[in-house]
C-alpha positions, 0 to 999 in steps of 0.5 A: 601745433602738437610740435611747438615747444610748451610749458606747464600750464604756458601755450607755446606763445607765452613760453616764446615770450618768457623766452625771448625776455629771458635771452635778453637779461642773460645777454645783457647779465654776460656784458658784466665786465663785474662778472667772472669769465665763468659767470658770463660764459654761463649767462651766454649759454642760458641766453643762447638756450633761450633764443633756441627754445624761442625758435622752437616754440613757434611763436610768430610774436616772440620772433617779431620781439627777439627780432626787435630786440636785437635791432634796437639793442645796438643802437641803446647799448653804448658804443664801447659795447656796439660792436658786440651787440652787432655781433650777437645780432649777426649771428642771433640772424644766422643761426635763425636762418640756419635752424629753419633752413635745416633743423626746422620741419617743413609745417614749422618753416611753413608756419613761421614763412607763411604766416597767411596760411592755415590761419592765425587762431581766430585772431583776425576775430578777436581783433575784429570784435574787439576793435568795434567794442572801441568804437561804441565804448572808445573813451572808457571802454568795456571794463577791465577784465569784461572784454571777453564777456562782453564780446558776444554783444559785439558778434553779431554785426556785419563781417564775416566771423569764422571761429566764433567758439572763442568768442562765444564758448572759449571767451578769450580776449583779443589776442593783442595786449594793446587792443585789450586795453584799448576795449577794456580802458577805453582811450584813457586806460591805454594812455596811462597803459602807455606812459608805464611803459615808457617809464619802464623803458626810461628806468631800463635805459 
């Protein structure tokens, strides 16, 4: 882990994901037909810069997100701009392939192709003690912000727990925004969790 790209006070999965957000304002900022060719042509650099610091951060999830951006982006985009939302897609995929077939060092194409190996950081644990925090408490669950507080509560049940210092030292929360509302909100905060984002996907497109 001492070779993934990181921030300043960001670990290298939340610098992915600022990353992969980033890559799709700039990109979406470069179509401005309103834009001179310089700003656009600047606004490509930026996204391209991004899409390269998510490759180098190493962060499985801002690759599934990049990687989902850019299948839903041709189908959201409006058809006078799909061809280039296809074209960006291409090449996004290539230079992906390229840069871990050969600028990538041999721990990071293993990290990223075998995600299995080595681990995933406990979170198999996080998840597993936070989804039987869902089952005793699945309608109003644990309390906003209690979950890693209250998971050392839910250690000690049947299933083998091999990073218990993140529960018990560490106390940090499930790993996954959706299961932590889920403990936490119980069914009704994940719901309402749920129609924000539609709400915001609906104001985006």
């Amino acid at each position: 882990a001492g070779n993934r790209l990181k921030g300043a006070g960001l670990n290298p999965n939340q610098l992915g994901s600022y990353c992969v957000v980033a890559a799709i304002f700039a990109t979406t900022l470069a179509a401005n037909p309103r834009w001179s060719v310089l700003a656009r042509t600047g606004a490509l650099a930026v996204a391209g810069f991004a899409g390269i610091a998510v490759f180098m951060t190493l962060s499985r999830g801002a690759l599934v997100g990049l990687a989902a951006a850019l299948l839903v982006a041709p189908l959201v985009i409006g058809r006078r701009r799909r061809a280039g939302a296809v074209v960006i897609a291409v090449a996004a995929v290539l230079g992906a392939v390229g840069w871990y077939a050969t600028v990538a060092p041999a721990n990071a194409v293993e990290r990223v192709v075998h995600p299995d190996r080595g681990g995933g950081s406990g979170r198999e644990d996080l998840w597993r003690v936070g989804w039987r925090m869902v089952e005793n408490q699945p309608v109003w669950g644990v309390g906003a912000g209690n979950s890693p507080v209250a998971a050392i509560h839910y250690l000690l049940r049947p299933g083998a727990t091999e990073r218990d210092e993140i529960i018990v030292d560490e106390q940090k929360v499930a790993h996954n925004i959706y299961l932590t509302v889920l403990s936490e909100l119980g069914a009704i905060g994940l719901a309402l969790f749920l129609f924000i984002i539609f709400l915001a996907l609906r104001c985006a497109l």
